[in-house]
Structures are given as C-alpha cells and as structure tokens.
N, C-alpha and C positions, 0 to 999 in steps of 0.2 A: 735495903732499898734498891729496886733497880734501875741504878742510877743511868744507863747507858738508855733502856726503855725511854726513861724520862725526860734525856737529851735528844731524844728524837724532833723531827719537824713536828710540831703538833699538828697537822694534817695527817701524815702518814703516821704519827703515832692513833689518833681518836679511831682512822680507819680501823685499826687492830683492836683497840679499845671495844667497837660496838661489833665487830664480827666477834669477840670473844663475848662478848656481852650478852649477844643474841644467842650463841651457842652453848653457855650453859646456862642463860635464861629458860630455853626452850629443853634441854635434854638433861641438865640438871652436871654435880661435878662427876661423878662416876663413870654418865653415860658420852659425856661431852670429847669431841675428838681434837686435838690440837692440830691434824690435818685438815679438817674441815676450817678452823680459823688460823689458819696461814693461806690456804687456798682463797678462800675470801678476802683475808687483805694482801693478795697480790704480791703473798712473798713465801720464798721455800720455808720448810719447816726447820732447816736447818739454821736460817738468818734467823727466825722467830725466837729458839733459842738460844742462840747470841745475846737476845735482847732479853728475855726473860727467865732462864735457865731449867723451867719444868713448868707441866701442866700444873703442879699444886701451889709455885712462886705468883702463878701468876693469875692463878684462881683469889690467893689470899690478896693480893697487890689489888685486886677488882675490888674485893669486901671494903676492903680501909679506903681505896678512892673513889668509892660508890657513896660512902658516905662519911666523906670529907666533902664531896658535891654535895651533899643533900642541905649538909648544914651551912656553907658557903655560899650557894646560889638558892638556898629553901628558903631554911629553918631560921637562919638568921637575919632574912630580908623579911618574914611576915611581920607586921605591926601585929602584935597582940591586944595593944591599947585599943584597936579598932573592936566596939561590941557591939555591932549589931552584925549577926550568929551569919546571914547571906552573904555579907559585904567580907568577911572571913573568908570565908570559904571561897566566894570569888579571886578574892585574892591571893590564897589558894593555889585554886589550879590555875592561874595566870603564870604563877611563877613555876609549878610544876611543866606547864606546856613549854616555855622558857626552857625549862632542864630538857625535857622530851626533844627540843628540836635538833638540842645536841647529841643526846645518848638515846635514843628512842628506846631502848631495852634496860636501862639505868633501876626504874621499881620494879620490874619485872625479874631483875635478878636479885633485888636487894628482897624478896619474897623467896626465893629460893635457895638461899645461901645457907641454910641449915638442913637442907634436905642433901645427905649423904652418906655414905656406906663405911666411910675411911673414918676411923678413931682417928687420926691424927690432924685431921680437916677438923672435925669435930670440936677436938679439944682446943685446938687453935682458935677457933670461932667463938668458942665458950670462953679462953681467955679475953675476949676482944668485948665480949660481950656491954659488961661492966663502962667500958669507956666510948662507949656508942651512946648519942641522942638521939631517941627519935622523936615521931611528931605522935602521940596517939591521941585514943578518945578525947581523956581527958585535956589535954592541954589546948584543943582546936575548939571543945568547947565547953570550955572552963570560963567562967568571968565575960559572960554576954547581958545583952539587955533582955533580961526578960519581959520586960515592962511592953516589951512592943508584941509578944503573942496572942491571940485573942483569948481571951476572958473563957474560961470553964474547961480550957486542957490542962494536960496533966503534962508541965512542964518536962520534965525529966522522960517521960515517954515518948513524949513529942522530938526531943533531944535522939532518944535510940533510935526512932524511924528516920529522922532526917540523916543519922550515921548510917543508917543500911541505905539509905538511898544514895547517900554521897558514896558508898562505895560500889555498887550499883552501877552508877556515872561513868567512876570510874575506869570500873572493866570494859566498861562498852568502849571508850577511849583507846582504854591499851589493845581491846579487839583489832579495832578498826585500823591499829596503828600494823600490829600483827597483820592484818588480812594484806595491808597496803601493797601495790606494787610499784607504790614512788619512794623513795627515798626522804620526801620532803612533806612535813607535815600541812593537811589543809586547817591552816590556820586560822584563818576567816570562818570557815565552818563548824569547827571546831568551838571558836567562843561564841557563834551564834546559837547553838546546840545548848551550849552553860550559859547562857542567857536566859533563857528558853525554861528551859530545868530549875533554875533557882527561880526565875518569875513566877511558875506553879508550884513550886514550897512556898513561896513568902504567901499568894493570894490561900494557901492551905492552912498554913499555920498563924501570920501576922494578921493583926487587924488591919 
C-alpha cells in the first residue's frame, strides 16, 4: 500500500490522482509519461516518487482505487429493487456523473487498464481480475418490468438496443467531458441531456 501517497491532503493527493488518471487514460500504460503527471500536478518528478515509488506502483494503486470508487460511490449505492429498466438507468448515470465530478477520467481508465505491453502489468491485472465487481449487461438489466413495454416487441432485443444506446450516451458524455476546457462538469446540461435521451427510449419502447 502507498501508505505516505495515501496520507496526503486529499486535495493535493486527487490533483495527482486525475492528472495520472487522464494520462494513462488517454496514452494508455506503456505510452503514459510519469513526467507529464508530475508536471500537471505541480510537483517534481522526484517528490512524485517519494510518494509512489514507480510508474507501474502507481499505475496498479489507480486499477484497485478505481474500483474500490466504483463499488463505493457506484455499485453499491444503485437500488436494484427499482424495475422499471429508465428510472435504472437514470439512476445510473446520476450517480456516475457524481463519480465524474470527482475523477473525470475514473471509466475511462478503468476501459483501459488491460491494454498493455508489460507481462508483468498484465499478469498482475489478471491476478486482480477474479476479485473485481463490475456492473455489466446483465446485472443493469436483469429483473425489470417488463410489463410496461409496449405490446408485440421483442423484449430481449428491445433490451440489446437500449444497451447500445446507453452506451452510445455514454461516450458522448465522456467526449464532451474529453473536449472540455473547464475543469468543472456542466452539470445542469448534462442531466438535461439524460432527461431528454431516456424520455425518447421510454415514448420508443414503453407504452
């Protein structure tokens, strides 16, 4: 554990958190420069390592607190009781845009974290693998109402297209968050947008 990283002010730790976050979200671990996320959070490369002891400590310390957030502030806050399949999924990205305002690059690494060159990144990932929960298809929409789709679809397919389009949603999200040149998500726009998106699935699919 890096215990000293961890005793940081949590201000100036998160800054180092999302400048590494962003840095090998975007360039991946192989390509990712530990001078570019020291430079970005406003401290020598030398202190950086003080704190974290190599680029690969601190690549794996991201995997396991990427998604200890996931399940902490996610996974374990959605009501799954709730089934009707929109009011899910709203709830959802409510709590994802929640996660985003803190880590803005948080899914966008946790999609990249098996993309790499190093066996030993590799095999370390693979060990971890096993004791990682995610959120997938199945579980977001497993056990909904079907009763409320309209009459003569073809449930289950209806189900696939809504998962492309939530993911769809999605990327447009993390684009936009990508393109930003604020720091600070637009928030208000943001759930006006998924307002918007889920009211033309539900008048689509719901009766």
């Amino acid at each position: 554990m890096l215990s000293k990283f961890l005793n940081l002010d949590p201000k100036r730790r998160d800054v180092i958190l999302n400048a590494a976050l962003k840095e090998f979200a975007t360039k991946g671990f192989d390509d990712a420069s530990t001078n570019v996320i020291a430079k970005a959070s406003g401290i020598s490369k030398g202190l950086m390592f003080h704190y974290v002891n190599s680029k690969k400590d601190l690549f794996l310390f991201l995997y396991d607190y990427c998604h200890d957030m996931v399940n902490k502030e996610y996974l374990e806050l959605m009501n799954f009781n709730e089934t009707d399949l929109f009011e899910r999924l709203r709830q959802s990205y409510l709590l994802q845009i929640e996660l985003l305002q803190k880590y803005p690059w948080i899914f966008e690494f946790i999609k990249i974290t098996g993309i790499t060159k190093s066996d030993e990144i590799n095999k370390k990932l693979e060990e971890r693998t096993n004791n990682k929960q995610s959120l997938c298809q199945m579980t977001m929409f497993d056990i909904v109402d079907e009763s409320k789709f309209r009459e003569g679809l073809d449930i289950e397919k209806s189900k696939q297209i809504i998962y492309w389009s939530n993911i769809g949603f999605t990327n447009q999200i993390l684009e936009e968050i990508r393109n930003s040149e604020s720091d600070e998500l637009e928030y208000d726009k943001i759930i006006a947008e998924l307002d918007d998106f889920l009211n033309e699935l539900r008048k689509t699919f719901y009766k």
